[in-house]
N, C-alpha and C positions, 0 to 999 in steps of 0.2 A: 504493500500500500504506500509505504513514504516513498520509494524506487518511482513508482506510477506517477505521483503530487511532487517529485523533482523533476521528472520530466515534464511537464504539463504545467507546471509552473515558472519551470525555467526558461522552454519554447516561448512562451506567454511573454514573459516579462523582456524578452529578447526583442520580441516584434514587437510591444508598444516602446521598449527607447531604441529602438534601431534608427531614431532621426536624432537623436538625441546624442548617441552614437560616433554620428556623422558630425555631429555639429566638436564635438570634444576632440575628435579627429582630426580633424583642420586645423583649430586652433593647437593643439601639441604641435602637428606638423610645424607651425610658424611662429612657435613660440619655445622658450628656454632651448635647450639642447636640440631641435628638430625630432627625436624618437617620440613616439605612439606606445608602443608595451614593451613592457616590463614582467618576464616571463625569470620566474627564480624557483630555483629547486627547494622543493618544501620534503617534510617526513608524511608518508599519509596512508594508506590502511595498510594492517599489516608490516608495516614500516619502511615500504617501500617509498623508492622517492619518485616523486612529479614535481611538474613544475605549474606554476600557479600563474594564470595573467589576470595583471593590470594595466591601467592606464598609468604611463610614467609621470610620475609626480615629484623624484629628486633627480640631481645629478648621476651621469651615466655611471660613475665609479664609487658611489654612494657607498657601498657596503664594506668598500678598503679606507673607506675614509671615518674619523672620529669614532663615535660609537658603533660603526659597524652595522648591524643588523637587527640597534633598538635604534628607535626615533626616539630625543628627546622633544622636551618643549620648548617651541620657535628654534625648531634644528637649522641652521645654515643649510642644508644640504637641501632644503626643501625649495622648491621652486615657485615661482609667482603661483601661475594657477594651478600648481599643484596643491595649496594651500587650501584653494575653494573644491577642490576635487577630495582630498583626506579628509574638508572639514564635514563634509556631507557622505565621507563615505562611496562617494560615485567611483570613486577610483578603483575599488573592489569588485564591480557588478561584471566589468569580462569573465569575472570566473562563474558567470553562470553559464557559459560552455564548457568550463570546468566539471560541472555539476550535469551538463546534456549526452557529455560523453561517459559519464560515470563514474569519474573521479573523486568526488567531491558529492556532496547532498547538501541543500539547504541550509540545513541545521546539522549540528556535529561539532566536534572539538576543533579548535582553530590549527590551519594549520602552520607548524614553524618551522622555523629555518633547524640545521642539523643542531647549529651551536647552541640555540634557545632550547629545541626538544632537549636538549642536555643537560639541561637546567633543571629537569624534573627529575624526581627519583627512579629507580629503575624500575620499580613494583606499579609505580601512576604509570611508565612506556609503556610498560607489557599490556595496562588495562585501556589509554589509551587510544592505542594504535590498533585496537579491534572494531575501531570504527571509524567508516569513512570519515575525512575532513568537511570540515560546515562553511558556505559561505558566513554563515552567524553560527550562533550557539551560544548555550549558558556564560560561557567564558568571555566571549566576543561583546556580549552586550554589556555585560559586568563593569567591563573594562573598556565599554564604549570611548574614554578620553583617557587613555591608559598613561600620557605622560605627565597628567599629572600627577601623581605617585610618584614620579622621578625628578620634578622639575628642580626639588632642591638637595638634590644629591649630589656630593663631589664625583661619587663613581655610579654613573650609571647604569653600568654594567651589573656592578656588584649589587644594586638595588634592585635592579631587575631578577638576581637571581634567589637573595635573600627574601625579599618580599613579596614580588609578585608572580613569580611562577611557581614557590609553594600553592596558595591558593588560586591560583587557576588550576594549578591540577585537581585540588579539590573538587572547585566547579566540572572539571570536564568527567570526571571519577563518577559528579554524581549524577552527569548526564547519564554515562554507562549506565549506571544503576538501577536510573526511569526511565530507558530507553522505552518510547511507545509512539503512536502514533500520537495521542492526546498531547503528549509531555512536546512532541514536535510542532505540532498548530498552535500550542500556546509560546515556544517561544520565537514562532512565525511575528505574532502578535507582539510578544515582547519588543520583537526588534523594532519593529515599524514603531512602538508607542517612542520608544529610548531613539531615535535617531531623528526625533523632534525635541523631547525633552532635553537629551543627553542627560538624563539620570537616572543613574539603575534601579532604585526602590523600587520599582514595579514590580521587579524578580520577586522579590519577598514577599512581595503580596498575592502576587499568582502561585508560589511555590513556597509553602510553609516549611518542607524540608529540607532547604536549601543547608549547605552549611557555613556558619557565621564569619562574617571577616574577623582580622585579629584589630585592637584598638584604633592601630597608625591608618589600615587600609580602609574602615568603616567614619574616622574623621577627615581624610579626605573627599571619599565616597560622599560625602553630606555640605560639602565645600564647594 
């Protein structure tokens, strides 16, 4: 049933911004660096690698430069209209051929690069990487504005590993957990409400057993 509503969702949404598309197109073409996508290897079911497209929104050598493969807040690497493209998210939706070829669903743990998946314990890989990657998911909306948790960190890096990929694995854990079709249409929902608000609270009120942030990430979370 979710395989059926990723395809039939994704065809969908493909053809009403296919102008939309078009128009995002042209303007990359003629603006910052001249490239269109930005296709990078990701971990994704099973733990095999794919690669993920987006529409380019940093610099072409982005991932050897500064932090690498976390975006901080107001990263330099970021490009003009890459800026309105990350702030809404648009830059994410090519991978809903991601999601038509069957790489990818919907909903599902997000997916990351080798060096971030490594950042989780090895007991959260194993759990997982038994499920397709999500263009969204409990994790993805969570952390709908994920840098800021970082913004005022000397190491970046180190904060991303210490603080927020403990509990994202949490979250993706507890997707596994209530993997269902319901648990999928609700956070269909989720995302569309959080990518108007940008605040995750919703999560908690649609899903009671979510589990709790720690002090630092639940006083940002509310910021």
């Amino acid at each position: 049933m979710i395989r059926f509503f990723d395809l039939v969702l994704s065809l969908s949404a493909i053809l009403i911004m296919s102008l939309v598309f078009v128009i995002i197109v042209i303007i990359l073409k003629f603006t910052g660096e001249g490239y269109v996508f930005y296709r990078q290897p990701r971990v994704g079911y099973n733990g095999k690698i794919f690669f993920v497209l987006k529409f380019a929104t940093m610099l072409k050598d982005s991932p050897n430069i500064g932090t690498g493969t976390i975006t901080k807040m107001n990263d330099p690497r970021v490009l003009k209209f890459g800026k309105y493209l990350r702030a809404t998210k648009v830059n994410e939706l090519p991978q809903l051929f991601n999601v038509l070829i069957g790489q990818m669903s919907l909903i599902g743990p997000r997916p990351l690069t080798s060096e971030t998946f490594g950042m989780y314990s090895t007991d959260a890989q194993g759990v997982i990487s038994q499920l397709k990657p999500g263009l969204s998911g409990v994790g993805s909306v969570f952390f709908r504005s994920e840098e800021k948790y970082t913004m005022d960190a000397v190491d970046v890096v180190s904060r991303y590993k210490e603080v927020i990929a403990p509990y994202k694995a949490e979250l993706e854990i507890w997707y596994f957990e209530n993997y269902n079709f319901n648990t999928y249409l609700k956070l269909i929902l989720c995302t569309l409400i959080v990518l108007f608000t940008k605040h995750p609270g919703v999560l908690f009120k649609v899903f009671n057993s979510l589990p709790k942030p720690n002090s630092f990430i639940s006083e940002r979370m509310n910021n």
